[in-house]
C-alpha positions in Angstrom: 149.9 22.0 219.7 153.4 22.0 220.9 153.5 22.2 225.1 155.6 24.8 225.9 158.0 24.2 229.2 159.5 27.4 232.1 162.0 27.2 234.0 164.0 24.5 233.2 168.0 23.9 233.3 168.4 23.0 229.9 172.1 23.3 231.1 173.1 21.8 234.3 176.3 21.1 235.8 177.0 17.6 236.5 179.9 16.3 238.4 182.4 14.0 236.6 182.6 10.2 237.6 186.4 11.2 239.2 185.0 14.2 241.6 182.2 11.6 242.7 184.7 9.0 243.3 187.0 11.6 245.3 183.7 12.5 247.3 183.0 9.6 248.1 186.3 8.2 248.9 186.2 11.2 251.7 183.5 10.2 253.4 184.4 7.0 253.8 187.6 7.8 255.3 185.9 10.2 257.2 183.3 8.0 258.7 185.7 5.5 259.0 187.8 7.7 261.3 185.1 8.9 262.8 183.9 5.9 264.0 187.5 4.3 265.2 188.1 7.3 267.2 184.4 7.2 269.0 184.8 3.7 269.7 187.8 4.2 271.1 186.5 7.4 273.1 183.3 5.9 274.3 185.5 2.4 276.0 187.9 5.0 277.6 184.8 7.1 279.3 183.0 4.4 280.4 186.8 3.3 281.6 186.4 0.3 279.5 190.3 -1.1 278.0 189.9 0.1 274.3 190.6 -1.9 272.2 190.8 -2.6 268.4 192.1 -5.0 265.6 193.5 -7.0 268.5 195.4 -4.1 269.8 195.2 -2.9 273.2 195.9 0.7 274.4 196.9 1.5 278.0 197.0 4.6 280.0 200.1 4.3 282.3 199.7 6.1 285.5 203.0 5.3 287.5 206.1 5.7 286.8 207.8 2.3 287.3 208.5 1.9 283.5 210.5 5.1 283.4 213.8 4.1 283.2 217.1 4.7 280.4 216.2 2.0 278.0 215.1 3.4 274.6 211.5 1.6 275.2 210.9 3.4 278.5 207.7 5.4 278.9 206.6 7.5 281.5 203.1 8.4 283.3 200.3 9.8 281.6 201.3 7.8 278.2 199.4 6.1 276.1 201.1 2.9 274.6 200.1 0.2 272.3 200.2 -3.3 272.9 198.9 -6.7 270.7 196.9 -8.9 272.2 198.6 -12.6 272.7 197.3 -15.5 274.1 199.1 -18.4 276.5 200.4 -20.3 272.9 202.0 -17.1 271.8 203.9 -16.3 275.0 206.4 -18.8 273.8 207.5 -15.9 271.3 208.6 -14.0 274.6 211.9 -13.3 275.2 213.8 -11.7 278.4 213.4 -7.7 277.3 210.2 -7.6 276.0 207.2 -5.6 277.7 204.3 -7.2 278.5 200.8 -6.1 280.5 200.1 -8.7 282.5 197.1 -10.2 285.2 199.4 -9.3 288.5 199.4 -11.9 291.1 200.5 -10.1 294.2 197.7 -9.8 296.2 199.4 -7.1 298.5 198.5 -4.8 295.3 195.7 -1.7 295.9 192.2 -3.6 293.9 192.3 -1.0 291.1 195.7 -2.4 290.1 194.3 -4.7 287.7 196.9 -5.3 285.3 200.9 -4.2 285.2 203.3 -3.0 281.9 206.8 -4.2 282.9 209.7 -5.6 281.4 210.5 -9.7 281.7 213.7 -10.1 282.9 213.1 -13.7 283.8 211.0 -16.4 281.7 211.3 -20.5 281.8 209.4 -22.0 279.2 208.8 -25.2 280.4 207.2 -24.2 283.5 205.2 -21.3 281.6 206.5 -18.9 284.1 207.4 -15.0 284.2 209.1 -12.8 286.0 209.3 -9.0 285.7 210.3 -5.8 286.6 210.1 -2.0 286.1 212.6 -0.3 284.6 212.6 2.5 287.5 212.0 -0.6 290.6 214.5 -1.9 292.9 212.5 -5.1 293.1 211.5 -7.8 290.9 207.6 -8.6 290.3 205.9 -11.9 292.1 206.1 -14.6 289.4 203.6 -15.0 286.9 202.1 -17.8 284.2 201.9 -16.9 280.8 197.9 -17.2 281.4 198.5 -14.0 282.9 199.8 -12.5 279.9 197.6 -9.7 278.3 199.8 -8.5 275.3 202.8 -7.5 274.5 204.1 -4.0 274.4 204.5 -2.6 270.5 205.2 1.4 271.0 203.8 4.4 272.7 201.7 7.2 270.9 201.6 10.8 271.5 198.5 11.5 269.9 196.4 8.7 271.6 198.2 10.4 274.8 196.5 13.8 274.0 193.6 12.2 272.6 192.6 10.2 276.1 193.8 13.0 278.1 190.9 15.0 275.8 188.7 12.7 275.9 188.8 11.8 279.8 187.7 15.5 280.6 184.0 15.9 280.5 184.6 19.3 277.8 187.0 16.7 275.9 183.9 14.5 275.2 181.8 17.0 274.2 184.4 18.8 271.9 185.1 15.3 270.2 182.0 13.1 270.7 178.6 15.5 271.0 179.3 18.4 269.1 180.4 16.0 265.6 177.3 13.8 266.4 174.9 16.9 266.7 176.7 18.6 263.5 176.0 15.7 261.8 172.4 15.2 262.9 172.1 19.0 261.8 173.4 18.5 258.3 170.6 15.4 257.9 168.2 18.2 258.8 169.8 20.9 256.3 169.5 18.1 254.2 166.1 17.2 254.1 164.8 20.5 254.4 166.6 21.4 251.0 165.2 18.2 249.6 161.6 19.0 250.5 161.8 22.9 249.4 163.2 21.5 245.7 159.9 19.1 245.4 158.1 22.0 247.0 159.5 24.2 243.9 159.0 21.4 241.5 155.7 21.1 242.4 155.4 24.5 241.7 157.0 24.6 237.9 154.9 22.0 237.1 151.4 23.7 238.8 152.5 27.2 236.3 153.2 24.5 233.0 150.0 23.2 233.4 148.0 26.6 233.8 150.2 27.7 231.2 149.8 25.4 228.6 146.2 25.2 229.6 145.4 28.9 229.2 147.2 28.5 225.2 144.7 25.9 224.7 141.9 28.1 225.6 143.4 30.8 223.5 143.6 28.2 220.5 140.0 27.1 220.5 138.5 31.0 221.1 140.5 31.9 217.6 138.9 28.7 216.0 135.5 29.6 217.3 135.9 33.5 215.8 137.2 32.2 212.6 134.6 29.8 212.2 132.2 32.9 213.2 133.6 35.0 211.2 133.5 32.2 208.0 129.8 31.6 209.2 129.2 36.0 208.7 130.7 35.9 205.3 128.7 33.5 203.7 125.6 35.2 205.1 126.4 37.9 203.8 126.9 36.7 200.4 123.6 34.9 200.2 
């Protein structure tokens, strides 16, 4: 006897291969993102340089690069600079930028590195000399072992984004509330999963009885036919 099935989706929907690539591509962009900018959060609350890809990023807090040039930056800006070591110095040229090891030792201890503008170098002696575009004053000379990076541009959004995340409501905003959304949806998630297995479980449970009870059915009408065979002949002898 043929099984009979309930409540199946003879007729579901399936996504095409081009909406799963699409979905997919998004959450890897996403979680690539996502990632970048909470590594980049986490080294700047812990007050940690961030760093990434061999970039640097630098809050400036003074304003002894604020000057008329067209690379001039002011306090409370984020800029970007690329990491260089001693060989690469000899790509320097008077002009650039560079964040440098200071070695004035009149300087407060938090000053622990500088952004300023070379205005002297002399590559034979691997020595640097710099100023700020808004100083009087040139720097105390350095070596390019002192050299951190160079300086590449400044960034708005990293401004506002370090600014954020420096506040303890940035970090939360940015950093807990996306982790615990996340950690929510795994929840959601698996709840869902487990309530479909639940209801699969169920389907099943009703098939079975189902099919079970036609079976029982089936052999009650082949025990009163065979009865009612068994009466007729009696009746005829």
């Amino acid at each position: 006897m043929k099984k009979i099935t309930i409540n199946k989706k003879t007729n579901e929907k399936k996504k095409s291969p081009i909406r799963i690539t699409i979905d997919i591509l998004g959450y890897v962009i996403f979680s690539i993102v996502f990632i970048l900018i909470l590594v980049v959060a986490i080294q700047a609350f812990k007050g940690q340089q961030p760093s990434l890809f061999g970039y640097c990023y630098y809050y400036i807090e003074t304003d002894s690069m604020n000057g008329e040039q067209k690379d001039s930056f002011s306090s409370k800006t984020v800029i970007i600079s690329k990491n260089i070591n001693e060989k690469e110095c000899y790509s320097l040229k008077v002009g650039d930028i560079i964040t440098f090891t200071p070695t004035d030792l009149n300087l407060p201890s938090y000053v622990t590195t500088k952004t300023h503008r070379i205005v002297e170098i002399d590559y034979d002696k691997k020595s640097i000399v710099t100023k700020g575009d808004a100083n009087d004053l040139n720097d105390s000379e350095i070596s390019f072992s002192n050299v951190k990076s160079k300086y590449v541009g400044k960034s708005r959004f990293l401004t506002e984004l370090y600014r954020l995340v420096k506040s303890v409501y940035g970090f939360l905003i940015l950093i807990f509330i996306p982790i615990l959304a996340l950690i929510i949806a795994q929840i959601y998630s698996l709840v869902l999963s487990f309530k479909k297995e639940k209801i699969k479980e169920e389907t099943e449970s009703i098939e079975k009885d189902y099919n079970l009870s036609l079976e029982e059915k089936k052999k009650n009408l082949e025990k009163e036919a065979i009865k009612e065979y068994l009466d007729k002949m009696n009746e005829k002898k």
